[in-house]
N, C-alpha and C positions, 0 to 999 in steps of 0.2 A: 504494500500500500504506500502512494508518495501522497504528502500533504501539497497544498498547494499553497506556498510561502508569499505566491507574490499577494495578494488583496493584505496579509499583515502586516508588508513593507509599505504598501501604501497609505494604511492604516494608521503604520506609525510617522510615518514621515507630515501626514498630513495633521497628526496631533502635535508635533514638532514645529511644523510650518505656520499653523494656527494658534500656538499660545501666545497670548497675550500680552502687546508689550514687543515683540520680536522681531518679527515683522512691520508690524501696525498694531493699532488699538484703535476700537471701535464700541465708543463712542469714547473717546478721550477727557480729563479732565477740562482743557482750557477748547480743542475743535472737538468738529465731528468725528476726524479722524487725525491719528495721529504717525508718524513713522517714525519707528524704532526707539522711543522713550524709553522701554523696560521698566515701565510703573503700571500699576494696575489699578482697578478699583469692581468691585463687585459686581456692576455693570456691566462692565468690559467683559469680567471671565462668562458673566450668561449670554453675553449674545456672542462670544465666541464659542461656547459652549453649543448652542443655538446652531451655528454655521456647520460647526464642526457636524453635529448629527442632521445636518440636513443635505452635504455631501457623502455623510456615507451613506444614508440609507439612500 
């Protein structure tokens, strides 16, 4: 039996790519959006949160 590794590469990479602060932040303390600050705010982590599962599924 072979597992099929690639959808948990993507999976991870796209948890990685989407955390908050990293990339972007969305909705930012001072804009809408912000690129690459590395702060966060409770906000932020749910609609990335949000993004996140609405690419994967």
């Amino acid at each position: 039996m072979s597992i099929d590794w690639g959808s948990v590469f993507v999976a991870v990479g796209l948890f990685i790519i989407l955390s908050p602060g990293l990339l972007f932040q969305l909705p930012s303390r001072t804009r809408v959006i912000e690129l690459g600050n590395m702060c966060t705010s409770g906000i932020a982590i749910l609609m990335h949160v949000i993004i996140y599962f609405c690419i994967i599924t």
